[in-house]
C-alpha positions in Angstrom: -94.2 -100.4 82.8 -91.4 -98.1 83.0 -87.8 -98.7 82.7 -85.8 -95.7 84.9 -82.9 -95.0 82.7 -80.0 -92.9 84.0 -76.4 -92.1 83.1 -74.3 -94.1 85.3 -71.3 -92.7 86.9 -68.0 -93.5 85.4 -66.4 -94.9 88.5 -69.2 -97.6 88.5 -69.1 -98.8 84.8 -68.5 -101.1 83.8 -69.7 -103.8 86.2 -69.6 -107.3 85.8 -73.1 -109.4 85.4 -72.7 -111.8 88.1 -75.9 -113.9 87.3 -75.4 -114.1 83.7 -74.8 -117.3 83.6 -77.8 -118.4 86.6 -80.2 -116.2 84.4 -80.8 -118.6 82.2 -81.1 -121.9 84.4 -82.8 -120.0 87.3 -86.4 -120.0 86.2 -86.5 -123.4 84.6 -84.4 -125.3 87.9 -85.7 -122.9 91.0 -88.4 -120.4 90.4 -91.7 -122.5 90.8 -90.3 -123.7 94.1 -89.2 -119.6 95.0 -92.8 -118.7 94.2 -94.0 -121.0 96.6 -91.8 -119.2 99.0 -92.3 -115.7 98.0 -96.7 -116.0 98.4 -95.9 -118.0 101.8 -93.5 -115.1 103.1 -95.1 -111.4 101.8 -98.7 -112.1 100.1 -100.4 -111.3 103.4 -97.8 -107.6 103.7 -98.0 -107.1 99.8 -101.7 -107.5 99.6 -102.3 -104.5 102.1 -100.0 -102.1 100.1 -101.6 -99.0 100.0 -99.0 -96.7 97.9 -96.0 -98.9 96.3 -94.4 -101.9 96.8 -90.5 -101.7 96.3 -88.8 -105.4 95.3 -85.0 -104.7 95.6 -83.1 -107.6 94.1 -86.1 -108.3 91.9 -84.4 -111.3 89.6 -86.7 -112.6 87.2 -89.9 -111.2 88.8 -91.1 -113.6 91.4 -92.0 -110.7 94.2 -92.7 -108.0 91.5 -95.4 -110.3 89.3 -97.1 -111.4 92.9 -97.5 -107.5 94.1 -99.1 -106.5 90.8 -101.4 -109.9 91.1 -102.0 -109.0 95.2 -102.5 -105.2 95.5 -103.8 -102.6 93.3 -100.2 -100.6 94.6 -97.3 -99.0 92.1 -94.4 -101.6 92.2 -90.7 -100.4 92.0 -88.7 -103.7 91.1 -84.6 -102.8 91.1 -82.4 -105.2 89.8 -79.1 -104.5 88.2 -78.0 -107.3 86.7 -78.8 -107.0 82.9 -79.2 -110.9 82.7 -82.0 -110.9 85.3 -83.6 -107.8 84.4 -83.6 -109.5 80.6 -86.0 -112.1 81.9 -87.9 -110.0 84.1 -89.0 -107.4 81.3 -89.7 -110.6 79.1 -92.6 -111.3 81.7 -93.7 -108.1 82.1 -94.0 -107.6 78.4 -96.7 -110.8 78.5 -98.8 -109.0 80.9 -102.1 -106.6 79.9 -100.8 -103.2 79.6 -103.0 -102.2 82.7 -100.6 -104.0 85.0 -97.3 -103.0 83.1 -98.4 -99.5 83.8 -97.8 -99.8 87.5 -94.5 -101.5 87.2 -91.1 -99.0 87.2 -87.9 -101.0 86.4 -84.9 -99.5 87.7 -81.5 -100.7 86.7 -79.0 -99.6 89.3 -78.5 -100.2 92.9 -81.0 -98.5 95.1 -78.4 -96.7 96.6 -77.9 -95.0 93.2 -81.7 -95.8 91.9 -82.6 -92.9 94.1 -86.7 -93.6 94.4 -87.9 -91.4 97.4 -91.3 -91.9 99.5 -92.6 -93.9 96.6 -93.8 -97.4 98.8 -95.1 -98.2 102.0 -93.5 -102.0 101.8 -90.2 -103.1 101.1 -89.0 -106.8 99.8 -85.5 -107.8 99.9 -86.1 -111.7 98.9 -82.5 -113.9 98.6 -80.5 -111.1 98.3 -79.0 -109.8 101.6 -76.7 -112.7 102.1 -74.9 -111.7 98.5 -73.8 -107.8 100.3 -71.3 -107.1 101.9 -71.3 -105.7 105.4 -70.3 -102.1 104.0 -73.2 -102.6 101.0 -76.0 -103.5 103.4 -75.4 -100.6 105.4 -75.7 -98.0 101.9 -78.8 -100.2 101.3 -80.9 -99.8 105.0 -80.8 -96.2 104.5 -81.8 -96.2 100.6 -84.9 -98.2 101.6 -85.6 -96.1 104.4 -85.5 -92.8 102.0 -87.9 -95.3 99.8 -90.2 -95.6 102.1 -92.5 -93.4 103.8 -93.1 -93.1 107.1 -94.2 -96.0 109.2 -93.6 -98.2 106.1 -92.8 -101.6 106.7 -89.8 -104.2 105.4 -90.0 -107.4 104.7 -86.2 -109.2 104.8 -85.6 -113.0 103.9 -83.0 -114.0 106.4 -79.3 -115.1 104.9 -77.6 -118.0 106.5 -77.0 -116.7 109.9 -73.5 -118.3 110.1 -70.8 -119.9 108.2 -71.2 -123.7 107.2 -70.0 -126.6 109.0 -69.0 -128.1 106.5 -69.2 -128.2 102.1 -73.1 -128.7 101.8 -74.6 -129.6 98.0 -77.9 -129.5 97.0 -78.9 -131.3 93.7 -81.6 -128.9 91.8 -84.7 -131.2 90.4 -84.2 -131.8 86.5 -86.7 -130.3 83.9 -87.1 -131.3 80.4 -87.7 -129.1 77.9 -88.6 -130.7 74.8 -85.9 -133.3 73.8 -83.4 -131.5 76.4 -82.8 -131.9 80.3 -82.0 -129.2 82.3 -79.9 -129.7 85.6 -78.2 -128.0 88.4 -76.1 -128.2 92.0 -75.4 -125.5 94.3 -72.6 -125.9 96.2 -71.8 -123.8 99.4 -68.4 -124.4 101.5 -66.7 -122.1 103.8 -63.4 -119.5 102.7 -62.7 -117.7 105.6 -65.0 -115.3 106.5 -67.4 -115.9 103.3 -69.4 -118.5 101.8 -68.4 -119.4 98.1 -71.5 -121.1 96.7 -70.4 -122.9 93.3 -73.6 -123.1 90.9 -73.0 -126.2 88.0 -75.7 -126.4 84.9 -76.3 -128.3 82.5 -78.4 -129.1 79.9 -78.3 -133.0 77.9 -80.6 -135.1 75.9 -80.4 -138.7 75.3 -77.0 -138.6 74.0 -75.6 -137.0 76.9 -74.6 -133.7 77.9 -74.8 -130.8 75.5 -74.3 -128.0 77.8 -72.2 -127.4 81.4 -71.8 -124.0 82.9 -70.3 -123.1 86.3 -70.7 -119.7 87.9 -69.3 -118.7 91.2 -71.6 -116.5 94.0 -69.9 -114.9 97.0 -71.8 -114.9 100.4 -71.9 -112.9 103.6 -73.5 -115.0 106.7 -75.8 -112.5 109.1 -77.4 -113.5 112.1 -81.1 -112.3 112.4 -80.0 -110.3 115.8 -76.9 -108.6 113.8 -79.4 -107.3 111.0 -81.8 -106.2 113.4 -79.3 -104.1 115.3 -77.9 -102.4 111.6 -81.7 -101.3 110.5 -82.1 -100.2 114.6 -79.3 -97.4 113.4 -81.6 -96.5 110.8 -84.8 -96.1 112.5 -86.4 -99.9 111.9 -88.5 -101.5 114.7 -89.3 -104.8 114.7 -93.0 -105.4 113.5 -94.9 -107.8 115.7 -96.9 -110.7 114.1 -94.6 -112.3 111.8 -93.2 -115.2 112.9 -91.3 -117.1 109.7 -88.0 -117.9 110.8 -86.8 -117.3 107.5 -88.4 -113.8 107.4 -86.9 -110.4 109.1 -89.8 -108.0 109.4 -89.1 -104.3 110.3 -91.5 -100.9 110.4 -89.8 -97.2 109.8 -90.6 -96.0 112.8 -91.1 -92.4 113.5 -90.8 -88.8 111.4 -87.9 -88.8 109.3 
């Protein structure tokens, strides 16, 4: 396992950790369910990686701990928040050291990360939706200096438009011990973004101990609109994926 540590450029420090808060509840209230997801969407693209896999928006490791368990590849996991990148070194730290080994950490942006030719699949898992326009187009070209050649991306679709309406969706408690965890997310329309509310808490049989609210800023993209930005940067569509929730593009050509 390596962690790529650079000096970051004054303009860009320091930065706000926008999951510090969800760090803590996400694995406990969502990430058995997201692993569900994650196998289900790139085991079968993971498992026939050949030099690297590259998991940009890595979290807490869902897409980085199934590539080393799938393929015998290098995986380069980026994740800049500090909070999520805590939890996912925790996990790598528990693996044997033959796996670590294959596992680069990088803790900036891609755009800034810099990795060249180093993976021949690309993840972006629940990620895209939380850039805006002008970020995902510095990120389509970063993963296409990532990858080589006729490498392949693997994109889980945003919401395609803005909501209706204020939609909530009640997380499933855990205990832990004597405590409860709990969570909501809530997601309502502001204009041209969605502002998705997430409420924790944690109680025991006293009542609440713990409430934390932190506040997530989305972009809606249709999966026609994100096909036509990677088109400007040399992505085809790759025929035999047909998840709706899944975007799957090749780097076509010399570059």
């Amino acid at each position: 396992m390596h962690t790529v540590v650079t000096r970051a450029p004054a303009a860009v420090r320091p930065v706000p950790d926008a999951y510090a808060v969800t760090a803590e509840f996400y694995d406990i209230l969502q990430a058995e369910a997201d692993a569900a997801r994650v196998r289900r969407l790139y085991r079968r693209a993971v498992a026939a990686a050949r030099l690297g896999v590259l998991d940009v928006g890595a979290g807490t490791g869902r897409v980085t701990l199934m590539s080393l368990a799938e393929s015998r590849a290098e995986v380069h996991a980026v994740e800049p928040s500090r909070a999520m990148r805590g939890a996912l070194l925790t996990r790598l730290a528990a693996l044997p050291a033959r796996q670590r080994e294959r596992v680069t950490v990088h803790p900036y942006p891609l755009d800034r990360a810099g990795p060249a030719a180093v993976a021949d699949v690309a993840v972006c898992h629940n990620m895209v939706g939380c850039l805006p326009p002008a970020a995902r187009e510095s990120l389509w070209p970063a993963i296409g200096t990532a990858l080589v050649s006729g490498g392949s991306l693997f994109l889980h679709l945003p919401p395609g438009r803005m909501p209706a309406r204020t939609l909530v969706r009640l997380l499933p408690e855990q205990r832990v011990g004597a405590h409860t965890y709990g969570g909501r997310l809530t997601m309502s329309p502001a204009g041209y973004r969605i502002r998705t509310r997430a409420d924790y808490w944690v109680r025991d049989a006293q009542g609440v101990l713990r409430e934390h609210t932190e506040t997530f800023w989305m972009w809606p993209a249709s999966r026609a609109r994100l096909t036509g930005e990677l088109a400007r940067h040399g992505f085809v569509p790759l025929p035999g994926y047909d998840e709706p929730e899944l975007l799957a593009v090749t780097l076509a050509g010399p570059r």
